[in-house]
Backbone as a ProteinNet text record, in pm:
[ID]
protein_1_A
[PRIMARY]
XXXXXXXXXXXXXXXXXXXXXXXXXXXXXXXXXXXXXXXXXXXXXXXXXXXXXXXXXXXXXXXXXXXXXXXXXXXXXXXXXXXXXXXXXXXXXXXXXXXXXXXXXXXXXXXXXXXXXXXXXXXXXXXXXXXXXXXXXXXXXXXXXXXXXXXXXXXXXXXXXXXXXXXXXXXXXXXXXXXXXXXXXXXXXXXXXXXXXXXXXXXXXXXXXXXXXXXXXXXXXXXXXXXXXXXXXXXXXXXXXXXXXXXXXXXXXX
[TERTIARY]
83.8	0	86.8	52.9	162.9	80.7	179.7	186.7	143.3	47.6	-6.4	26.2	80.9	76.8	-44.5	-171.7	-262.3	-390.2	-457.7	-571.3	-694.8	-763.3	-862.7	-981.3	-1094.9	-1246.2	-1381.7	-1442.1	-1566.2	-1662.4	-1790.5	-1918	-1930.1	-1850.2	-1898.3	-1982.6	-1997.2	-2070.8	-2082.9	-2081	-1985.2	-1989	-2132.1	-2082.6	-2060	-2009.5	-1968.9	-1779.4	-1739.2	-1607.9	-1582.8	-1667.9	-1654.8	-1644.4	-1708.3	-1730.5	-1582.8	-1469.4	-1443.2	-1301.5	-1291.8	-1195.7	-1199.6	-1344.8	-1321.5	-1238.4	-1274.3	-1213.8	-1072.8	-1018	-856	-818.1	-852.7	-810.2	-798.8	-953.2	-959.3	-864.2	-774.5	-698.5	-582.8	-522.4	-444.1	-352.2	-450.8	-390	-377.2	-250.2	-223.3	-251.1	-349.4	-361.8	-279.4	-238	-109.9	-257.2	-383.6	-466.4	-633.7	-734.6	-803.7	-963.2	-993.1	-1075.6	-1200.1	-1319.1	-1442.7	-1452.4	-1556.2	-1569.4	-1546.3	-1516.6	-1558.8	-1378.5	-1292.3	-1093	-1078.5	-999.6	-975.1	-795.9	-815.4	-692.1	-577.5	-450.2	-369.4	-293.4	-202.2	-129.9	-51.4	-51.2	72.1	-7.7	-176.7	-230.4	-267.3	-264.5	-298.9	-458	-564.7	-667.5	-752.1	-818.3	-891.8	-1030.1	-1107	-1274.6	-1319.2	-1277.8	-1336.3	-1479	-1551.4	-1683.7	-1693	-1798.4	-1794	-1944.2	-1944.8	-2085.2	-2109.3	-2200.3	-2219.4	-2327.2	-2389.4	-2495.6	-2443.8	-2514.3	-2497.5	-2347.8	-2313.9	-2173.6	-2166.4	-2306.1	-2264.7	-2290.2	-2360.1	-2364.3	-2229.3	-2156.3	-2032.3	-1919.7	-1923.4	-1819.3	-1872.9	-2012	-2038.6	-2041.6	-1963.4	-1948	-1809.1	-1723.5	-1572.1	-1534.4	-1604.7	-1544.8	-1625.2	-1669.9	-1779	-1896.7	-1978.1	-2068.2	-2023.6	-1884.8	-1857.3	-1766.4	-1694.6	-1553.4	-1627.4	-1706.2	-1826.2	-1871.8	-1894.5	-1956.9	-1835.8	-1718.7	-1595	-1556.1	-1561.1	-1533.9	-1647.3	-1784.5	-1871	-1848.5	-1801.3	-1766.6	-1654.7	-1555	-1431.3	-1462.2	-1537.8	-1629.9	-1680.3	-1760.4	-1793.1	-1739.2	-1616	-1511.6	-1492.8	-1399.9	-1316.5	-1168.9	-1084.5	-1037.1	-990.6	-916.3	-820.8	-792.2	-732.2	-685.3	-791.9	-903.7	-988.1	-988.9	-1021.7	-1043.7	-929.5	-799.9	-695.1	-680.1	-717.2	-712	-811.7	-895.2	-1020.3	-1014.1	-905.2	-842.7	-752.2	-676.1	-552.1	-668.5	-701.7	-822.7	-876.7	-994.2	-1035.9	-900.9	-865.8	-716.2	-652.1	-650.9	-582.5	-717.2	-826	-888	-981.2	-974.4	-944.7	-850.5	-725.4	-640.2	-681.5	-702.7	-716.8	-872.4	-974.1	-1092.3	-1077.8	-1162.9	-1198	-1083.7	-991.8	-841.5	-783.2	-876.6	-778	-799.4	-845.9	-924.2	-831.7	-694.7	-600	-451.5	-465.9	-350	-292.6	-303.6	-243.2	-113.5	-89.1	105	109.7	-33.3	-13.3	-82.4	-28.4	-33	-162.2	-243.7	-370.1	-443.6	-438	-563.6	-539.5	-433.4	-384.4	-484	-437.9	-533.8	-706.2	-702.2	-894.9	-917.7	-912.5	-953.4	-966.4	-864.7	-839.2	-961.2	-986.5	-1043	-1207.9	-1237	-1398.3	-1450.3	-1322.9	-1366.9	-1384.3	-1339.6	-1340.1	-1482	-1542.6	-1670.8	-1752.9	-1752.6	-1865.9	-1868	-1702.3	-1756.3	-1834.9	-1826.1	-1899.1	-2015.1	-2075.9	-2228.5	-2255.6	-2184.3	-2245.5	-2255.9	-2170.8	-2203.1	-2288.4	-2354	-2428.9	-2565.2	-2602.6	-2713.1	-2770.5	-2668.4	-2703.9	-2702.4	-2629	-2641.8	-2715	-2809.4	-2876.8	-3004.3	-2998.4	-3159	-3239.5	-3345.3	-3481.2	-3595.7	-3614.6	-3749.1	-3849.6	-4010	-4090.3	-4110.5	-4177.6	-4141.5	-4308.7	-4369.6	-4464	-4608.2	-4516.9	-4596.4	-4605.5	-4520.3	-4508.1	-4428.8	-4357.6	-4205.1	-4093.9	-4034.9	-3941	-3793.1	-3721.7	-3608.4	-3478.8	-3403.7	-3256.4	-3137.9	-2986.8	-2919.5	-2796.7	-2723.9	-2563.1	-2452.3	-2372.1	-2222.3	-2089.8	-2117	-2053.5	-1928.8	-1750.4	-1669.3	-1684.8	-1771.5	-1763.1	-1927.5	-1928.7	-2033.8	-2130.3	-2218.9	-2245.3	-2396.7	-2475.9	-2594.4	-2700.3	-2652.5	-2724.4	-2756.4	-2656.6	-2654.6	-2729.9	-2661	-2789.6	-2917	-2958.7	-3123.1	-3190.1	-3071.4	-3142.9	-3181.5	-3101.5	-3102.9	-3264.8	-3230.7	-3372	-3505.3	-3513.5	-3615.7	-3653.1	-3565.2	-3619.9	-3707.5	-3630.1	-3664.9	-3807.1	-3802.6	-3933.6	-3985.7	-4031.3	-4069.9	-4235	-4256.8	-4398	-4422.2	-4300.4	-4270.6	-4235.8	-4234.6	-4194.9	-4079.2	-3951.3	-3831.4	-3731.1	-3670.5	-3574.4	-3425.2	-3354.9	-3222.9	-3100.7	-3078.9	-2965.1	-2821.4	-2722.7	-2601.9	-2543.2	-2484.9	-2484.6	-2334.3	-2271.7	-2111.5	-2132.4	-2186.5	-2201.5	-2303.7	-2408.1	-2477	-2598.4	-2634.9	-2726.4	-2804.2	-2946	-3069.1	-3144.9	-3170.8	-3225.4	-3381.8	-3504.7	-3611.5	-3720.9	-3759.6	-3841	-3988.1	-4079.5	-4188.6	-4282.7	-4249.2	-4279	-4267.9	-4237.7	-4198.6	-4021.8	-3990.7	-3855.2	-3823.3	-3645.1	-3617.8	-3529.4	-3493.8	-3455.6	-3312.5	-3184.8	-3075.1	-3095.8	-3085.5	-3097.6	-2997.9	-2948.8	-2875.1	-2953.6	-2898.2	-2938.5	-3001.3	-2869.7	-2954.7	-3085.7	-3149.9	-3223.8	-3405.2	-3391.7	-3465.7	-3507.5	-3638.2	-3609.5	-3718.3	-3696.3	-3741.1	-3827.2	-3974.6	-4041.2	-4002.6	-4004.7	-4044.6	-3942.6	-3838.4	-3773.6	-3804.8	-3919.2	-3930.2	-4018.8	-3973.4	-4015.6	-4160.8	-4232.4	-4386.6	-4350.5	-4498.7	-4462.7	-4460.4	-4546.7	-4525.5	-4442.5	-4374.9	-4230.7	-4156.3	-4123.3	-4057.2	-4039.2	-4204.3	-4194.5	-4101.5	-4153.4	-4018.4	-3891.4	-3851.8	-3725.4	-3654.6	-3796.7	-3715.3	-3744.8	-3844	-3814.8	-3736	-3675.9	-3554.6	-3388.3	-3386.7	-3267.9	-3288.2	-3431	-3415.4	-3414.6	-3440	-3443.9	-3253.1	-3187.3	-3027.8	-2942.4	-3022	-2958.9	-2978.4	-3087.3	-3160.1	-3116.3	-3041.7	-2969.3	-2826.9	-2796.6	-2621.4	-2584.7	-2490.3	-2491.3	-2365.1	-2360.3	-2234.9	-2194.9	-2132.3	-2005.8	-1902.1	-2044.7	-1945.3	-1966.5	-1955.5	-1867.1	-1760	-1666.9	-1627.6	-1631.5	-1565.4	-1555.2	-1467.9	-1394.2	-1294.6	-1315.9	-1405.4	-1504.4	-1654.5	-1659.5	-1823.4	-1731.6	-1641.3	-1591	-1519.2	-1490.2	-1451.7	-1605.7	-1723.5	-1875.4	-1911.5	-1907.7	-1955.9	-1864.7	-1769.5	-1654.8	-1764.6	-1669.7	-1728.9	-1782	-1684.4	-1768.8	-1920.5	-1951.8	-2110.6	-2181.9	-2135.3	-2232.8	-2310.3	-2309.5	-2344.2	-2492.8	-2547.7	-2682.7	-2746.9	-2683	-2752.7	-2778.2	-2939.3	-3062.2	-3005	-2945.1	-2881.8	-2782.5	-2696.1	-2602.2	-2592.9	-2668.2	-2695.1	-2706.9	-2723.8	-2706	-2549	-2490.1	-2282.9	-2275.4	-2307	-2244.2	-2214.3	-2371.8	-2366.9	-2304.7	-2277.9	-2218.5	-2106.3	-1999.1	-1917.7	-1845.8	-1946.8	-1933.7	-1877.8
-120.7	0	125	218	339.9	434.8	497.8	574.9	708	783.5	910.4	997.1	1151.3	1224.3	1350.5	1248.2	1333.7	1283.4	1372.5	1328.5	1309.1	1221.4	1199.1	1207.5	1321.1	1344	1262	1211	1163.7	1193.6	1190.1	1264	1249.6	1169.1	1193	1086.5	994.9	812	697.2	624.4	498.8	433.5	432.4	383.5	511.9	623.9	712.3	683.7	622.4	562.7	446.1	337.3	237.5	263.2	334.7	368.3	429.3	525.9	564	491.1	401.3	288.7	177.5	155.3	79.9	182.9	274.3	345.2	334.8	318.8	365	245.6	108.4	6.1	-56.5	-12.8	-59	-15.2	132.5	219.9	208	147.5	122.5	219.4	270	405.6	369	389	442.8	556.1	602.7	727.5	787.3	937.9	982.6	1002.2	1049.9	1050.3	1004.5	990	984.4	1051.6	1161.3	1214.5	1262.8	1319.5	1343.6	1522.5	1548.3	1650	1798.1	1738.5	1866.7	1869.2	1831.6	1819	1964	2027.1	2131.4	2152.1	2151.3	2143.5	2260.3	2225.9	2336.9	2346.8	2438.6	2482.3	2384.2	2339.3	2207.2	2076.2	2077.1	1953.9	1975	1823.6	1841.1	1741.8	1813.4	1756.4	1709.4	1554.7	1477.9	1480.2	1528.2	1486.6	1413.9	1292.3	1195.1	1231.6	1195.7	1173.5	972.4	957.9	809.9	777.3	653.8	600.2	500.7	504.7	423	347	367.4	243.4	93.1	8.2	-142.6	-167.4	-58.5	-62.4	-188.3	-177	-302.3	-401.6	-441.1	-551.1	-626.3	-489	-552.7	-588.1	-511	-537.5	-670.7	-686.8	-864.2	-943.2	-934.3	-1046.5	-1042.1	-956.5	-950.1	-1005.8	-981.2	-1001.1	-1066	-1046.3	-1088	-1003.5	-1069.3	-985	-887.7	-1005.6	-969.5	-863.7	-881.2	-772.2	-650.7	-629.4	-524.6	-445.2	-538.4	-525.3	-452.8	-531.4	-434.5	-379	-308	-205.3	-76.6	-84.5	9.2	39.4	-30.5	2.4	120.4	81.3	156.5	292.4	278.6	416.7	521	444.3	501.9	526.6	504.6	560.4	691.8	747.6	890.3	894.3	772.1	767.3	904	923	1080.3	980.9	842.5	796.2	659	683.2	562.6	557.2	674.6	608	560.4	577.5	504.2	339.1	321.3	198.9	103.3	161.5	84.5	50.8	144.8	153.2	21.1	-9.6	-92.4	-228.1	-262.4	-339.3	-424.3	-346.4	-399.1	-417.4	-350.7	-419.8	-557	-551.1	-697.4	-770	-759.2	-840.5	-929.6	-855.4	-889.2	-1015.5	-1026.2	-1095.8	-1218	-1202.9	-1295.8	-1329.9	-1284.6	-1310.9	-1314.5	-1396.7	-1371.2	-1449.3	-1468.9	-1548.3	-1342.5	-1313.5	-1155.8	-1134.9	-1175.3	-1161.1	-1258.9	-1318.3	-1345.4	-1309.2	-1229.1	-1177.6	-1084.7	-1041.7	-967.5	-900.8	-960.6	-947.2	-826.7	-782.3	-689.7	-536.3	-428.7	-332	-294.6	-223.2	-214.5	-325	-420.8	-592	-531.6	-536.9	-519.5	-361	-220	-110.6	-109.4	-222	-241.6	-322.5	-415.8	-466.4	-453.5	-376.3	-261.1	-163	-50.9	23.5	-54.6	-155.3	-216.4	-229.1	-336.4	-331.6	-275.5	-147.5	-19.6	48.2	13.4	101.9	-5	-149.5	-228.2	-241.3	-216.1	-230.1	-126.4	46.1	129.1	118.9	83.9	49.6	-24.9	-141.2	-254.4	-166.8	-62.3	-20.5	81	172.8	264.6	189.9	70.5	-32	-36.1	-61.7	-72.8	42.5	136.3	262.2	384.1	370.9	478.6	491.1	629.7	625.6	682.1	639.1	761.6	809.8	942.8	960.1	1022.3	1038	1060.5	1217	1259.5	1391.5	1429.6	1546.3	1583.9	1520	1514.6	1452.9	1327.9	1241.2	1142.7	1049.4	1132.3	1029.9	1029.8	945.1	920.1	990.9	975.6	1155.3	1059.1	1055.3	1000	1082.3	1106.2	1181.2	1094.9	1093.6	1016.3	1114	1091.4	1184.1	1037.4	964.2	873.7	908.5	861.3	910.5	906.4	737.7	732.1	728.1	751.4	760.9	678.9	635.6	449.1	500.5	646.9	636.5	557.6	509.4	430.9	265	204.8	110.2	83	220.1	197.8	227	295.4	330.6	194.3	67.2	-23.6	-157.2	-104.9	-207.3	-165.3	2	77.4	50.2	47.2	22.9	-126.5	-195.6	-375.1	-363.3	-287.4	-280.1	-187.5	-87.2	15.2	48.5	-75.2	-89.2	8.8	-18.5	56.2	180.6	252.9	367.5	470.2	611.2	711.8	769.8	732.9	841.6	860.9	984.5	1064.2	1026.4	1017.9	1002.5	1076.1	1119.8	1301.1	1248.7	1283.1	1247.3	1415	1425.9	1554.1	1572.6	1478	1493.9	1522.2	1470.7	1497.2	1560.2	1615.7	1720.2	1649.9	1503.1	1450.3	1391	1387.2	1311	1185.5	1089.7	974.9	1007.1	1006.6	987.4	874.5	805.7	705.8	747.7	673.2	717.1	595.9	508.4	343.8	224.1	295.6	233.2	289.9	364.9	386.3	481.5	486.4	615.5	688.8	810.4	905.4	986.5	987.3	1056.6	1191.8	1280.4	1447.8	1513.8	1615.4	1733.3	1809.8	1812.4	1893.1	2018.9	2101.7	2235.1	2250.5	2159.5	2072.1	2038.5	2090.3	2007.7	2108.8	2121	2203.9	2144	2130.1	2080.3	2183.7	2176.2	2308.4	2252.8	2100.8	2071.5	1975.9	2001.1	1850	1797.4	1915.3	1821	1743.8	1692.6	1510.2	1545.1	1440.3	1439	1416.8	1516.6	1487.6	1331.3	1220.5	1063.1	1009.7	1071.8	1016.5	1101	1181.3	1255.2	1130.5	1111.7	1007.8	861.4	837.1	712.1	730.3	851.7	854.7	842.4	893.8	870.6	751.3	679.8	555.9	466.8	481.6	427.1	404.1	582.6	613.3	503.5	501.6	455.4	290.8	250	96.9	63.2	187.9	161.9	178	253.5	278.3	142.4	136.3	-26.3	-147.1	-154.9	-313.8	-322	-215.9	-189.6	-218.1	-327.5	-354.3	-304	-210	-93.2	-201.8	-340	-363	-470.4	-441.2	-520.6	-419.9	-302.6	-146.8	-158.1	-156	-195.4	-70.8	30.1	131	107.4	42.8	51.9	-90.2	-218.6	-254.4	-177	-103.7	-23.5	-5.6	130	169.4	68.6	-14.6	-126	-175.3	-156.2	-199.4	-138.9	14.9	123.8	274.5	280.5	362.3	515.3	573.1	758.6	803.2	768	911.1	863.1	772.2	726.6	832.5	859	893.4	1007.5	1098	1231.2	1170.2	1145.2	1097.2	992.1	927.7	790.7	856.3	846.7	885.8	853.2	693.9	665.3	751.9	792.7	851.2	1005.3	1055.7	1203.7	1235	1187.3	1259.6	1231.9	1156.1	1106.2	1217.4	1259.5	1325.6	1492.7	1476.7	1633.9	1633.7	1484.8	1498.2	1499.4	1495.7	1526.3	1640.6	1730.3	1833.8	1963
0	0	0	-60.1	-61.2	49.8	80.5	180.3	183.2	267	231	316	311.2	397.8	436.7	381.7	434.7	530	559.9	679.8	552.3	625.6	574.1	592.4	596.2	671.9	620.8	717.2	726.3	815.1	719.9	811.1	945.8	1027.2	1177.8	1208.2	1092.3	1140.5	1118.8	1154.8	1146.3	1059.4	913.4	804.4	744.5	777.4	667.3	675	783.4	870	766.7	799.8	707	548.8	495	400.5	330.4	386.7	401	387.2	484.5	500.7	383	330.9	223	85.1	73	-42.1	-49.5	106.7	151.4	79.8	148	98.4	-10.1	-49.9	-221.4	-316.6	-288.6	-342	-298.8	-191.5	-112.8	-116.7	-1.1	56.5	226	277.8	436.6	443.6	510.7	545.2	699.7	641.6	784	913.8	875.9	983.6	931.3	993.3	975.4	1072.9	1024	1146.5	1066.1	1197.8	1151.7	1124.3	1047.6	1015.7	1108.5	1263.5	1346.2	1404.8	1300.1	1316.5	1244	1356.3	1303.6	1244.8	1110.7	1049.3	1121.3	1129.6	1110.4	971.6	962.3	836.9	726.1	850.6	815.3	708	761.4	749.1	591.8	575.7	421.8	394.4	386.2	436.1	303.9	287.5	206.5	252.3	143.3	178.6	78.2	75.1	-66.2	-100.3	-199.1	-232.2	-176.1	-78.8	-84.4	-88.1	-97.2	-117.6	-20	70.1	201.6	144.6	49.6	49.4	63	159.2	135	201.1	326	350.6	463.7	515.8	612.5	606.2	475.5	405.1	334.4	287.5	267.2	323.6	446.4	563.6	598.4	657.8	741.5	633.2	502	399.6	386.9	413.7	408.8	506.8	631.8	780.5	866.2	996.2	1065.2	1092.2	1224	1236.5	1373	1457.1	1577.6	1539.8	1459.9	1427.7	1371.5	1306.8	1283.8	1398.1	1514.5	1678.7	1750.1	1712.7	1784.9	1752.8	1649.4	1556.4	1611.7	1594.7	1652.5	1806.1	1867.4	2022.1	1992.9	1938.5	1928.3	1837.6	1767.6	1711.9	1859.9	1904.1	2058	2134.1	2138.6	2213.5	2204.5	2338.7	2348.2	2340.7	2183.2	2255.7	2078.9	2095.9	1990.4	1845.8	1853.7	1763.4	1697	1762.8	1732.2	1577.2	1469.1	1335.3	1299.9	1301.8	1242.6	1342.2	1446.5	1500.5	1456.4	1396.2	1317.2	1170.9	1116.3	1000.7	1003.4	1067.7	1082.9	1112.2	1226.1	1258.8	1162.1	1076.8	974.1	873.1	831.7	688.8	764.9	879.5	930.7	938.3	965.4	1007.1	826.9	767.7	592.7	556.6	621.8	610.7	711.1	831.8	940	999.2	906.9	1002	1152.3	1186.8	1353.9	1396.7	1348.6	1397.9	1490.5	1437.6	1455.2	1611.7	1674.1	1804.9	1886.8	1840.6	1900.8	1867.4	1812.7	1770.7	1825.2	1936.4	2060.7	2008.2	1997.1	1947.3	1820.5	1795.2	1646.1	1750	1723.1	1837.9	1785.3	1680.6	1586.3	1693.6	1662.8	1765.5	1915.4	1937.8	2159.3	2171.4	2077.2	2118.1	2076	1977.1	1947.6	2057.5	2101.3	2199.8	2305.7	2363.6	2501.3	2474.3	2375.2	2346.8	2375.3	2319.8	2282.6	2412	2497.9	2659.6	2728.9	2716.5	2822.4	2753	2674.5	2621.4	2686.3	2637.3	2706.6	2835.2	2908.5	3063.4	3063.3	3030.5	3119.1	3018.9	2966.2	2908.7	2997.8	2992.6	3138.2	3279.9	3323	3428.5	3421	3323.3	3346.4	3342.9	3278.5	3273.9	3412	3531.4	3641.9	3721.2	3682.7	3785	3694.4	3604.6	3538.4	3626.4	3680.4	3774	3685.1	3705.8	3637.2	3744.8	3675.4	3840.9	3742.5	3783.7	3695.8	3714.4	3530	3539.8	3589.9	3572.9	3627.7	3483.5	3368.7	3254.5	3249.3	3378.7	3396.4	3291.4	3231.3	3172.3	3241.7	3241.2	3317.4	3238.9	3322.7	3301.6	3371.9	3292	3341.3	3339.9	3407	3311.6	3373.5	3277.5	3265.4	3185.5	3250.8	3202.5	3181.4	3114.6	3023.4	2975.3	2991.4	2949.1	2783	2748.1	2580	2537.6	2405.4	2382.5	2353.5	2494.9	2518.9	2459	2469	2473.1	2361	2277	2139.8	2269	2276.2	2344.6	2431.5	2527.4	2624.1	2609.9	2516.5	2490.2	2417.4	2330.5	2313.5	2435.6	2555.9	2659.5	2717.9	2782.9	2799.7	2710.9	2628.9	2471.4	2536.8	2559.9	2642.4	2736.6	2843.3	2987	3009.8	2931.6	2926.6	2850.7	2746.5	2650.5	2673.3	2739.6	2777	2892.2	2851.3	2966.1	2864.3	2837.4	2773.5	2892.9	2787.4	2895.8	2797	2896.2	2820.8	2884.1	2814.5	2908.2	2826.8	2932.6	2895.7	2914.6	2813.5	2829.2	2807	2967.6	2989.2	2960.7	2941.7	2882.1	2706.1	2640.9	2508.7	2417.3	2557.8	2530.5	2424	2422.3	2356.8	2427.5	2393.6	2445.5	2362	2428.3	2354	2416.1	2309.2	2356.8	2330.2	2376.7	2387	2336.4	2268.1	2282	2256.1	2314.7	2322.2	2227.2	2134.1	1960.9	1961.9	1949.4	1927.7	2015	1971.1	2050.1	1904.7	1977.4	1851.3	1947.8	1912.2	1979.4	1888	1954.4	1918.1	2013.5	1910.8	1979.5	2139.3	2196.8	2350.2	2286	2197.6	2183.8	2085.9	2041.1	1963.1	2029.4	2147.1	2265.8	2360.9	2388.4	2543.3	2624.1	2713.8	2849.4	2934.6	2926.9	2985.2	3097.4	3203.2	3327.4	3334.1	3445.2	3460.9	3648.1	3634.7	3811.1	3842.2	3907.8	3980.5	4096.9	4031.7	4087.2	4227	4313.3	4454.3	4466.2	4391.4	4453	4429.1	4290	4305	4430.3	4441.7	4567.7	4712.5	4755.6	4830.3	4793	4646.6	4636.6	4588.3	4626.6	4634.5	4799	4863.6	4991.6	5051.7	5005.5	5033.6	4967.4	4887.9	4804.6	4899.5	4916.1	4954	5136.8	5187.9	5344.2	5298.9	5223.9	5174.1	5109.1	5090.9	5037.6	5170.6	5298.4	5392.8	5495.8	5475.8	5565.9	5547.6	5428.2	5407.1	5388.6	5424.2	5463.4	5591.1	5621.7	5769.9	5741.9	5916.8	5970.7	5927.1	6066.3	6027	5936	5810.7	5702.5	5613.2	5651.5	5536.2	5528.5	5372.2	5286.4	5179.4	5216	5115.9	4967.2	5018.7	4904.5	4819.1	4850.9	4801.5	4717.8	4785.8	4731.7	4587.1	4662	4505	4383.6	4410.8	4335.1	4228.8	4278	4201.4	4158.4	4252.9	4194.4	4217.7	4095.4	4119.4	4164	4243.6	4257.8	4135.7	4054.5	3870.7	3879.8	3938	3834.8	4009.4	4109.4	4222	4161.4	4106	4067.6	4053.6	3936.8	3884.9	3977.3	4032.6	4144.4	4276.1	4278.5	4351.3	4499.9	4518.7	4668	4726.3	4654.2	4658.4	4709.5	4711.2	4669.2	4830.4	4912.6	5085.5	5087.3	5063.9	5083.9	5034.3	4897.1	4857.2	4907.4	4984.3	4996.6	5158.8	5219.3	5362.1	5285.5	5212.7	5189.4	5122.9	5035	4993.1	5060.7
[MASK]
++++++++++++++++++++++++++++++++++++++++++++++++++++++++++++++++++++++++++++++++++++++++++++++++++++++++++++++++++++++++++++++++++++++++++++++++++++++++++++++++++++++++++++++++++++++++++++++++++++++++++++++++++++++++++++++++++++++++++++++++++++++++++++++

């Protein structure tokens, strides 16, 4: 493959990414970077906006590759991490060569940072699953908010979509400034500034079950098998902010 010294831009989603990556390869091009539309060039950069065509893109990736390497590939999309499109770049071109053999290949630095990268998105999806509170609004939908280091909220709105299938709620990702809304058939992710919220306060009967919540989290904690540095081991500090139990510690500690 010959070698490029320029960056390469895509719309900002993950088959416009894929899409994107197939052109590189088909052309066999290394690209020096690969980023989304909101990379702000300096002087130096020498910047590519292909024309590409995403139709039928993920039809052709789960016929090149798998359905799982597809799966770990979109995690690593969701990530925060600076270098994710070129690690997805490398990823898929090896994983072309090695199918799902690629998922042991540790030893290739591209496989050791996708796989590091995928796990650290599904653990904290797996942990916001369990520590996402919701309380009801006065219209009686339910109102969540999470500050997520990566960007889990698709995921989690299809775990939510299971669980409250027959509930209308909103759940706010106040780190990335996006809202997923439910409306018992689907949900829809929208821009924050996109959205406005006449009412986000909580019905007086919810009020009451919050405080019977918080005396039911205080009531089955026995003093002397506290275990702080256990707690935080299940449920690290970042997630206390939004969790309903939490919220008297916090302010005895404030």
């Amino acid at each position: 493959m010959k070698q490029t010294e320029s960056i390469y831009i895509y719309e900002n989603t993950f088959t416009s990414l894929l899409s994107l990556i197939k052109l590189l390869i088909k052309n066999k091009i290394k690209p020096l970077d690969i980023k989304n539309l909101n990379y702000s060039p300096t002087l130096l950069d020498t910047i590519v906006n292909p024309k590409i065509e995403e139709k039928n893109i993920m039809n052709f990736w789960t016929s090149k590759t798998s359905k799982e390497i597809i799966k770990t590939t979109y995690y690593i999309f969701l990530s925060n991490n600076s270098e994710k499109e070129l690690i997805i770049y490398y990823f898929l071109l090896n994983s072309l060569k090695y199918q799902n053999k690629i998922f042991y290949l540790r030893n290739l630095n591209c496989v050791n940072k996708a796989l590091k990268i995928s796990h650290q998105v599904i653990n904290e999806t797996h942990k916001f699953k369990g520590f996402t509170r919701f309380k009801e609004l006065k219209n009686h939908i339910l109102y969540a908010e999470i500050a997520p280091e990566n960007d889990v909220l698709d995921i989690l709105s299809n775990h939510f979509k299971n669980r409250l299938k027959n509930e209308y709620w909103i759940i706010k990702d106040t780190n990335h400034k996006i809202l997923s809304l439910y409306d018992k058939h689907n949900f829809y992710i929208i821009d924050n500034n996109n959205f406005k919220m006449d009412s986000i306060e909580a019905t007086c009967e919810n009020e009451e079950i919050e405080k019977l919540w918080k005396n039911f989290y205080k009531t089955i904690g026995i003093a002397e098998r506290k275990n702080d540095r256990c707690r935080m081991n299940f449920m690290p500090k970042k997630y206390w902010k939004n969790m309903l139990e939490m919220s008297d510690e916090i302010e005895k500690n404030s």
